[in-house]
N, C-alpha and C positions, 0 to 999 in steps of 0.2 A: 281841857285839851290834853294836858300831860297822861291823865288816864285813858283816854282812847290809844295812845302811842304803847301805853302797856300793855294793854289787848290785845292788840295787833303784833306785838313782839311777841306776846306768850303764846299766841297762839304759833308764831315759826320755832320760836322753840321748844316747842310742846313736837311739830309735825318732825323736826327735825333731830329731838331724842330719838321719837319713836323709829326714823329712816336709819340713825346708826344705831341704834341699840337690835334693829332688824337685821342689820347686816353683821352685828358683830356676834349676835346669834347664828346668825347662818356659818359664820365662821367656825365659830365651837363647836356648834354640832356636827361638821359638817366633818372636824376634827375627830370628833368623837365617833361618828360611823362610818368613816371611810377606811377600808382596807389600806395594811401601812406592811410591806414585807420589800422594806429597803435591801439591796444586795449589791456587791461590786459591778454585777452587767448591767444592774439597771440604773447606777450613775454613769457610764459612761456616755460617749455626745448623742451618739444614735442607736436607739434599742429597736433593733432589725435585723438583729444579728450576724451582720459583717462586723467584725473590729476594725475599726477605724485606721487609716495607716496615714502617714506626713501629719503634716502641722495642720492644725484645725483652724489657722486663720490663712485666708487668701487675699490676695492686693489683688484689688478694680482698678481699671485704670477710672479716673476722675471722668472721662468723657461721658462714661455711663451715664453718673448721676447727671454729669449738664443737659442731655437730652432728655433724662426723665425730669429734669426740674422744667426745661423748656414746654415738654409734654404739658406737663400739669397748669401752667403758669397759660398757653393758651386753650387746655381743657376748662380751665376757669373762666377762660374768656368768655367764652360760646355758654357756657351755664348763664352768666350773667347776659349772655346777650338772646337766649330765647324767650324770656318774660318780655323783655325790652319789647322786640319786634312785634310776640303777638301784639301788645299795646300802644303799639309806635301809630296811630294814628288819632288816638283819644290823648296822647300826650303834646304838651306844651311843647313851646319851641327849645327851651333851656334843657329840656329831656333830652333833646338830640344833640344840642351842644355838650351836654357831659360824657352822653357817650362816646360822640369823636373824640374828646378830649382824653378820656380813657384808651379809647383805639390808638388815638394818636401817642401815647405812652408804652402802650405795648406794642406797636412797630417799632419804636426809636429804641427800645430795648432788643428788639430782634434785630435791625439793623446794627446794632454797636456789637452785638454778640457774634453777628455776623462778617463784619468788619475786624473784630480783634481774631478772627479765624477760630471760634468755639465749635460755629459747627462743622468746619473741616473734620473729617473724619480720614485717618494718615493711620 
């Protein structure tokens, strides 16, 4: 028993030399023939040739990011609920109580966010 567990590991560590030893070849090489003619314009932030003028960090206001997290949080929804659907008729009854259950988690979350005034936009 123990020597089939070796087999099976050697063989990952065998596939898994060869994936970084591949990569860390591409590296080198990649070091070795790639054009390298560092100079002061071409560190600066944007090489487009405007020089850059004020401070290179700006403040978002937070609301940004809460609509794109809202965005995404029900772009996920709808992902998870297209399989669902096509299948929603060969599935058991427990299928459609998880989903509400789900559904029923992300309203109570869009009502709370709604309720604390997140999505006011002022």
């Amino acid at each position: 028993m123990p020597i089939d567990y070796v087999s099976n590991y050697t063989a990952v560590i065998v596939a898994a030399g060869f994936g970084f030893g591949g990569i860390g070849f591409t590296f080198i090489l990649s070091r070795l023939l790639a054009p390298s003619r560092p100079s002061l314009i071409k560190s600066i932030a944007y090489e487009c040739g405007i020089i850059p003028t004020g401070k290179g960090n700006t403040k978002y206001n937070i609301r940004y990011y809460l609509f794109a997290l809202f965005f995404l949080i029900f772009a996920v929804e709808v992902v998870f609920m297209f399989p669902w659907a096509v299948v929603f008729l060969a599935l058991p009854v427990s299928a459609f109580v998880s989903m509400m259950v789900f559904l029923a988690i992300l309203i109570f979350g869009l009502l709370y966010a709604w309720r604390k005034g997140v999505l006011q936009w002022r």
